[in-house]
Backbone as a chain_set.jsonl record, in Angstrom:
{"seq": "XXXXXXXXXXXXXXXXXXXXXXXXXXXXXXXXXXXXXXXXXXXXXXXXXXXXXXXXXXXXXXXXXXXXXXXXXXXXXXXXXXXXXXXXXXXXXXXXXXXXXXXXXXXXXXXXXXXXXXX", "coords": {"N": [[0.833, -1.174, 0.0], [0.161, 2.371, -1.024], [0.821, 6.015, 0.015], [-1.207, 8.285, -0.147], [-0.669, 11.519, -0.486], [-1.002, 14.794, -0.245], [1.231, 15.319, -2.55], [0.304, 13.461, -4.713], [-1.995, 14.321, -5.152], [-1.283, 16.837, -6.0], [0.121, 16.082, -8.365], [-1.804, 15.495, -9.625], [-2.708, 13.078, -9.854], [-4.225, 11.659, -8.027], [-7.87, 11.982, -6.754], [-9.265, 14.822, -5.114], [-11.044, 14.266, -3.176], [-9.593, 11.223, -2.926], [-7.806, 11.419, -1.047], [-9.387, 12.248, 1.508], [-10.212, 9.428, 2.386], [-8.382, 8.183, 4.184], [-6.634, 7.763, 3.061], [-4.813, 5.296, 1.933], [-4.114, 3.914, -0.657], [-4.321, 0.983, -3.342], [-1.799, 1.177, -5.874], [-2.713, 0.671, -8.408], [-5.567, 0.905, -7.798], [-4.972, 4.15, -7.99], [-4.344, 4.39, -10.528], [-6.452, 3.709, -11.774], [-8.821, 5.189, -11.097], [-6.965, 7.783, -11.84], [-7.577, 6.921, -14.96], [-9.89, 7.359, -15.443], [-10.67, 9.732, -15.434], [-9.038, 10.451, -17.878], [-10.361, 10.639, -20.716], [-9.204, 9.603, -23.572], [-8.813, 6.742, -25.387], [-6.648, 5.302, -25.982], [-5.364, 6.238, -23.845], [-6.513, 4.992, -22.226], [-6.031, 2.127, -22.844], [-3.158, 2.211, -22.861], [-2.893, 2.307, -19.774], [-4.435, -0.175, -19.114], [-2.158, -2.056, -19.613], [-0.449, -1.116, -17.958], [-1.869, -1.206, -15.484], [-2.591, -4.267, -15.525], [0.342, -5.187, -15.47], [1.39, -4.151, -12.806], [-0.454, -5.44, -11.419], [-0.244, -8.389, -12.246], [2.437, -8.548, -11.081], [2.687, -8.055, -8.015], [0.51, -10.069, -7.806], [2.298, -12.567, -8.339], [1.648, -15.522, -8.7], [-0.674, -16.122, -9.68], [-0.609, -15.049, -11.634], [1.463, -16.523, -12.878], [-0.201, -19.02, -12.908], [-2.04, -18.389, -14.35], [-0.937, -17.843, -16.848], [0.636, -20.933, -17.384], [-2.231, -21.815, -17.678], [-3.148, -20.625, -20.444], [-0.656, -21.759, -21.606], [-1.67, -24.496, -21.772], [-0.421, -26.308, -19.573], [0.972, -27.978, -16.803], [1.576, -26.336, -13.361], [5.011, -26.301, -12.396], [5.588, -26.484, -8.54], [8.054, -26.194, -6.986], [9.387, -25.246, -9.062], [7.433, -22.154, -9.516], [7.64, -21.274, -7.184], [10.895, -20.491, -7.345], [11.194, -18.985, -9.032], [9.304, -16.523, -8.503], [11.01, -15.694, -6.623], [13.36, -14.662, -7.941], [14.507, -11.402, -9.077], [14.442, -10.801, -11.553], [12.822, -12.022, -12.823], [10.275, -10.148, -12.33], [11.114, -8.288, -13.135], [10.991, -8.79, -15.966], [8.235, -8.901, -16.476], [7.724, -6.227, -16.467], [9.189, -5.404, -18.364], [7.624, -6.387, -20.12], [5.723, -4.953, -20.32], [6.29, -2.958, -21.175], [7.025, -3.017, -23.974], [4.447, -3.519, -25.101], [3.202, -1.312, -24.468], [4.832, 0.734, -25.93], [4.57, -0.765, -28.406], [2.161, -0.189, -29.131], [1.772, 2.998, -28.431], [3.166, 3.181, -31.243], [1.393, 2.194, -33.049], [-0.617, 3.448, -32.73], [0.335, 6.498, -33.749], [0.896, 5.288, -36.635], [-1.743, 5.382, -37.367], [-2.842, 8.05, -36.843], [-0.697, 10.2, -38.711], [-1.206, 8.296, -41.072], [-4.631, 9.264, -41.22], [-3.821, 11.953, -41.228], [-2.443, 11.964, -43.661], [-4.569, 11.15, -45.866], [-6.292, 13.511, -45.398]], "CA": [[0.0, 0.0, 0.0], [1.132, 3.552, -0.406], [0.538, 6.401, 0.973], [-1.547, 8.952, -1.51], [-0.657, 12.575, 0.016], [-0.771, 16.192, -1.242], [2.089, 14.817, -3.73], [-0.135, 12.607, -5.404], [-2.81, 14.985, -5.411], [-0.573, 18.076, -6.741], [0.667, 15.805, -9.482], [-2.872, 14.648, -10.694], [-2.787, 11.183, -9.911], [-5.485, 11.125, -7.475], [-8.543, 13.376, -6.663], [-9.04, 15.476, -3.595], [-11.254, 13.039, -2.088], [-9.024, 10.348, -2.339], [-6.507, 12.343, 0.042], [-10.382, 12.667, 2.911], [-10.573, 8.492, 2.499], [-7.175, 7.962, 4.809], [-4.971, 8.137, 1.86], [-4.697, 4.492, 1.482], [-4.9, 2.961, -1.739], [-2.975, 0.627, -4.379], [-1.332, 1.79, -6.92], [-3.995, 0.02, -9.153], [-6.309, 2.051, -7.777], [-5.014, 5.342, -8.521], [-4.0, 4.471, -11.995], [-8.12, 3.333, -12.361], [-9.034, 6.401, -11.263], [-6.91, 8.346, -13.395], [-7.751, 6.597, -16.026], [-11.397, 7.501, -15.27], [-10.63, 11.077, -16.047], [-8.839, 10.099, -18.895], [-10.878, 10.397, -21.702], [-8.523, 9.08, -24.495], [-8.915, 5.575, -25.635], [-5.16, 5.293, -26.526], [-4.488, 6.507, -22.335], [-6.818, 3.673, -21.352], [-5.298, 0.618, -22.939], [-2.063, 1.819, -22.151], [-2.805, 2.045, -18.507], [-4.839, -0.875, -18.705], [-1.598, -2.806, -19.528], [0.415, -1.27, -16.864], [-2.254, -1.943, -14.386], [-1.861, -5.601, -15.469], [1.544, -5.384, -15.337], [1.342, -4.389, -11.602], [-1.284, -6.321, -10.871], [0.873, -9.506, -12.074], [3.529, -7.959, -10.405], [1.907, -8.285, -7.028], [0.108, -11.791, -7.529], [3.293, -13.66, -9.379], [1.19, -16.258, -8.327], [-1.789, -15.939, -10.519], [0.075, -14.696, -13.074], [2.043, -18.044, -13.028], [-1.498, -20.301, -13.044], [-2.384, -17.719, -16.035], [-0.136, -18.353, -17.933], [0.72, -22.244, -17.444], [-3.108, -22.024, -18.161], [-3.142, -20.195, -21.813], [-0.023, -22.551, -22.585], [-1.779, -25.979, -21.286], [0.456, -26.953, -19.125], [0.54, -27.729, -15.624], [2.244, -25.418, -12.72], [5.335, -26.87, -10.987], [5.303, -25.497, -7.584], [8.664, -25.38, -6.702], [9.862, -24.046, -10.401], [6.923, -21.083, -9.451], [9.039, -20.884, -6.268], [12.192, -19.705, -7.562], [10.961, -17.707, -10.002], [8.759, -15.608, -7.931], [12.428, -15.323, -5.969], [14.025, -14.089, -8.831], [14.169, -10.335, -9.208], [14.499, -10.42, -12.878], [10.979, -12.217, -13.463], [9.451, -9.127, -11.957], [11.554, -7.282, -14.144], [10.31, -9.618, -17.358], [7.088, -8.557, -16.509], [7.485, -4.588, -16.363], [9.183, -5.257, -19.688], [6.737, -6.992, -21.538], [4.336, -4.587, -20.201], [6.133, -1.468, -21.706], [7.07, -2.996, -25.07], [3.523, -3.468, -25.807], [2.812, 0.179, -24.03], [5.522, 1.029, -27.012], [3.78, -1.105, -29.948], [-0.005, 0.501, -28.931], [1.42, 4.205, -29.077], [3.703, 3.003, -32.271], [-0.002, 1.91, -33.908], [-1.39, 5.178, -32.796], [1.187, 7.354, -34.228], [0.902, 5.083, -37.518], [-3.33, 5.498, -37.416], [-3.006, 9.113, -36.983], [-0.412, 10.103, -40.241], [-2.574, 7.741, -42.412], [-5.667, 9.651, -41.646], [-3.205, 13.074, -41.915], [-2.14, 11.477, -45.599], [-5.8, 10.669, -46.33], [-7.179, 14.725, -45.777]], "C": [[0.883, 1.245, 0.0], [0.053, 4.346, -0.023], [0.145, 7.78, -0.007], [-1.78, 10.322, -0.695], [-0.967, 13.861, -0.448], [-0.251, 16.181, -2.387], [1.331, 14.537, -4.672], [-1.186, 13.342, -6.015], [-2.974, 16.616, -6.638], [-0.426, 17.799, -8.497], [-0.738, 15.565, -10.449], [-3.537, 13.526, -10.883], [-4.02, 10.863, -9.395], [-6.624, 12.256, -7.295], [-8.308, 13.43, -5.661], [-9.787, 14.611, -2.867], [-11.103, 11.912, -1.525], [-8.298, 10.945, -1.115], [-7.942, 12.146, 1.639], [-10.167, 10.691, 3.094], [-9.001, 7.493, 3.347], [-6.201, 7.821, 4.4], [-4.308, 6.81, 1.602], [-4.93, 3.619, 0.446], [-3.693, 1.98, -2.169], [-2.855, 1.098, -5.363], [-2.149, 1.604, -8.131], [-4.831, 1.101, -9.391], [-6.4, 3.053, -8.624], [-4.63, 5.224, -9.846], [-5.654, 4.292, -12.43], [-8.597, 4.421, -12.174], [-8.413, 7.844, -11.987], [-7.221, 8.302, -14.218], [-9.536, 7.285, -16.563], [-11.608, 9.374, -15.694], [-10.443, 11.098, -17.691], [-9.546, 9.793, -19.565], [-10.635, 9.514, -23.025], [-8.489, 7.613, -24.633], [-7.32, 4.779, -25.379], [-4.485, 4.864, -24.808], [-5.187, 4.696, -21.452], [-6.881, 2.426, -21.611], [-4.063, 0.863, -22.476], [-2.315, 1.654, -20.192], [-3.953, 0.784, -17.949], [-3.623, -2.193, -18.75], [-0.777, -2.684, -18.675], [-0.367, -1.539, -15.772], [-2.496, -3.642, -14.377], [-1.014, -6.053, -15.374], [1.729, -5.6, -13.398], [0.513, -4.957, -10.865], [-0.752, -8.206, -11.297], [2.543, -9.128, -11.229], [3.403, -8.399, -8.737], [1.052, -9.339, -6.612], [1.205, -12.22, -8.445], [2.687, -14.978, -9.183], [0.283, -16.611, -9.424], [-1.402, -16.007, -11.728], [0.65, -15.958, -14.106], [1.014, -18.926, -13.371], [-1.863, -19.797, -14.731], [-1.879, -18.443, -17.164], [0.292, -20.063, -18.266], [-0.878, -22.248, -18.146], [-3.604, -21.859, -19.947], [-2.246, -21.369, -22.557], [-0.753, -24.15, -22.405], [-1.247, -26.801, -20.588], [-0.291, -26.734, -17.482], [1.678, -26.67, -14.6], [2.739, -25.859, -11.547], [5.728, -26.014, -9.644], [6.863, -25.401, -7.227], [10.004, -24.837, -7.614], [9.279, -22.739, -10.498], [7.461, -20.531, -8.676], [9.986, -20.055, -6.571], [12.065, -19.041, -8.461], [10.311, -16.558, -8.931], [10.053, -14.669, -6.439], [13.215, -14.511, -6.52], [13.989, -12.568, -9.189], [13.739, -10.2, -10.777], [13.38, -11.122, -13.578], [10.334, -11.274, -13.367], [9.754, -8.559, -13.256], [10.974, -7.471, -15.892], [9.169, -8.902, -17.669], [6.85, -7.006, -17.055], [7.813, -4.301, -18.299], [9.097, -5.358, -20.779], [5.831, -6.001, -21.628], [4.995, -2.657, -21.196], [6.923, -1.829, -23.213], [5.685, -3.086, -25.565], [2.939, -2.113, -25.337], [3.568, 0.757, -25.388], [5.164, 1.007, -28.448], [2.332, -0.339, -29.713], [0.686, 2.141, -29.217], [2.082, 4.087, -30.367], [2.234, 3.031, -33.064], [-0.92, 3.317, -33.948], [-0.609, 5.975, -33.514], [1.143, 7.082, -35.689], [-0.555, 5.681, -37.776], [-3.024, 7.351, -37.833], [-1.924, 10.013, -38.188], [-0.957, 9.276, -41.112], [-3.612, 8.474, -42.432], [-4.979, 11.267, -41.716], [-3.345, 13.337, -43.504], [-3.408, 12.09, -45.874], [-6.49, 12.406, -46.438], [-6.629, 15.471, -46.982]], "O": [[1.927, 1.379, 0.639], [-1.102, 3.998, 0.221], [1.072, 8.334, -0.598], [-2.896, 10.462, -0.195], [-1.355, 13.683, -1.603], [-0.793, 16.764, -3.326], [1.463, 15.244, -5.671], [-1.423, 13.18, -7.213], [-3.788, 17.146, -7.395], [-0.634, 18.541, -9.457], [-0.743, 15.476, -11.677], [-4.437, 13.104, -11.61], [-4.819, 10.087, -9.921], [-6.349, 13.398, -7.661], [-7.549, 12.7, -5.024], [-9.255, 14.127, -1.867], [-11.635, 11.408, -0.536], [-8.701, 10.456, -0.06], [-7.469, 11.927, 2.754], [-9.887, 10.5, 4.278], [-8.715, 6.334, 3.047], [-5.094, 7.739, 4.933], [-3.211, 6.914, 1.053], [-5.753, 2.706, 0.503], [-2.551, 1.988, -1.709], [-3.858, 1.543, -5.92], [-2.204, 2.57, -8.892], [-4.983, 1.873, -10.339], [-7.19, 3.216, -9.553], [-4.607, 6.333, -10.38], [-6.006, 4.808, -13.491], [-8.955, 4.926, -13.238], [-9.082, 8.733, -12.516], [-7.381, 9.369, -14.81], [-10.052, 7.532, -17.653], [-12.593, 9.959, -16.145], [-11.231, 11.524, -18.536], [-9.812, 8.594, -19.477], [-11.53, 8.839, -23.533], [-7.943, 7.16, -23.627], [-7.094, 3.82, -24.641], [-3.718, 3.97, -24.453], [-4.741, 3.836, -20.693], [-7.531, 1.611, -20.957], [-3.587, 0.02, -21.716], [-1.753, 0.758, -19.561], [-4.314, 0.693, -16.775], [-3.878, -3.223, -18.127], [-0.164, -3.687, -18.308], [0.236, -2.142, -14.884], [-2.575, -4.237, -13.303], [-0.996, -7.27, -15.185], [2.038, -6.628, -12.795], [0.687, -5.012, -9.648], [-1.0, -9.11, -10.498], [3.522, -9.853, -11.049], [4.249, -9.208, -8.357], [0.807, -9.599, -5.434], [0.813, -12.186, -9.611], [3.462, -15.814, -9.647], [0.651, -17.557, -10.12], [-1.713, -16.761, -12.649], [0.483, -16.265, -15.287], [1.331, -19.729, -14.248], [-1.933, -20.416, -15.793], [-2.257, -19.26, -18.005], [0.246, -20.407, -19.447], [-0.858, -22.719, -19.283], [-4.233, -22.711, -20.574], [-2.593, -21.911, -23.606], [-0.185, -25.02, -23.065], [-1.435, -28.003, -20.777], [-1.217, -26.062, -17.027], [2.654, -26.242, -15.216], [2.217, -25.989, -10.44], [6.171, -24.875, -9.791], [7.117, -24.201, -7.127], [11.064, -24.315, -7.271], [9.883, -21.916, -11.186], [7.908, -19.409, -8.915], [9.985, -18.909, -6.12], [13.032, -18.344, -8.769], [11.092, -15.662, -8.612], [9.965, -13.661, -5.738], [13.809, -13.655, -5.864], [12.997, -12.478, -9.912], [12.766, -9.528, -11.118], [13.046, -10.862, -14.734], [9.537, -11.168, -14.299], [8.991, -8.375, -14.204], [10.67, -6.612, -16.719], [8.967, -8.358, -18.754], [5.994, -6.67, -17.873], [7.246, -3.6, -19.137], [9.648, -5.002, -21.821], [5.127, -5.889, -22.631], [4.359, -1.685, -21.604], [7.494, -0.846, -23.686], [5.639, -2.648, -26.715], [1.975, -1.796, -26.034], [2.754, 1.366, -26.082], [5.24, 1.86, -29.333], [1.621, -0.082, -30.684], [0.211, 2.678, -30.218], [1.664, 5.025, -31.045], [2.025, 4.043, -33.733], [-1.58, 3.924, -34.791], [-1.401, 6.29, -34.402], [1.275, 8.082, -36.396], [-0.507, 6.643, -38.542], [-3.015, 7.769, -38.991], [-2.706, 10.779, -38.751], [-1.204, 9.835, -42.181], [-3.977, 8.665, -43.592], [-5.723, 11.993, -42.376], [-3.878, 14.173, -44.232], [-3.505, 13.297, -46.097], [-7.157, 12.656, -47.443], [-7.216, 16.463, -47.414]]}, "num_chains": 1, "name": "protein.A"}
């Protein structure tokens, strides 16, 4: 949990009535409620992949069943073990989650010069 102060509030991140509700949230959170301002389509896939990012980040657990699940496989427990030990799985994660944060505004940036071209 952090700790969502004046800071958080100054910067934008959260509203003013998060700050009256004891200022405890997760980081989740306040990215969902940003996002909730956020009008832009574009803002709310990317921050729907970094709040999956930190939300596998935070269950490596889940994440692990997930995925053994998509591939068909089963999930050995103490190969999930030493991974979830490993700093640099976390790290895997953050940087799967911002190459496809990378390819989504790459696709936007292509979308928007095509319909430039096109007027």
């Amino acid at each position: 949990m952090i700790n969502t102060d004046n800071f958080l509030y100054k910067k934008g991140i959260c509203s003013e009535t998060t700050i009256g509700i004891e200022g405890d949230y997760l980081l989740t959170d306040l990215l969902e409620e940003y996002l909730d301002v956020n009008t832009s389509d574009i803002d709310k896939r990317i921050g729907s992949i970094a709040i999956e990012a930190l939300e596998n980040i935070a269950n490596p657990l889940n994440y692990l069943l997930d995925e053994a699940k998509k591939e068909r496989r089963s999930l050995n427990a103490y190969i999930a073990g030493k991974l979830m030990e490993n700093p640099y799985f976390y790290a895997d994660i953050a940087e799967k989650a911002l190459r496809l944060i990378k390819q989504t505004k790459a696709m936007q940036e292509e979308l928007i010069l095509k319909e430039r071209s096109e007027e």
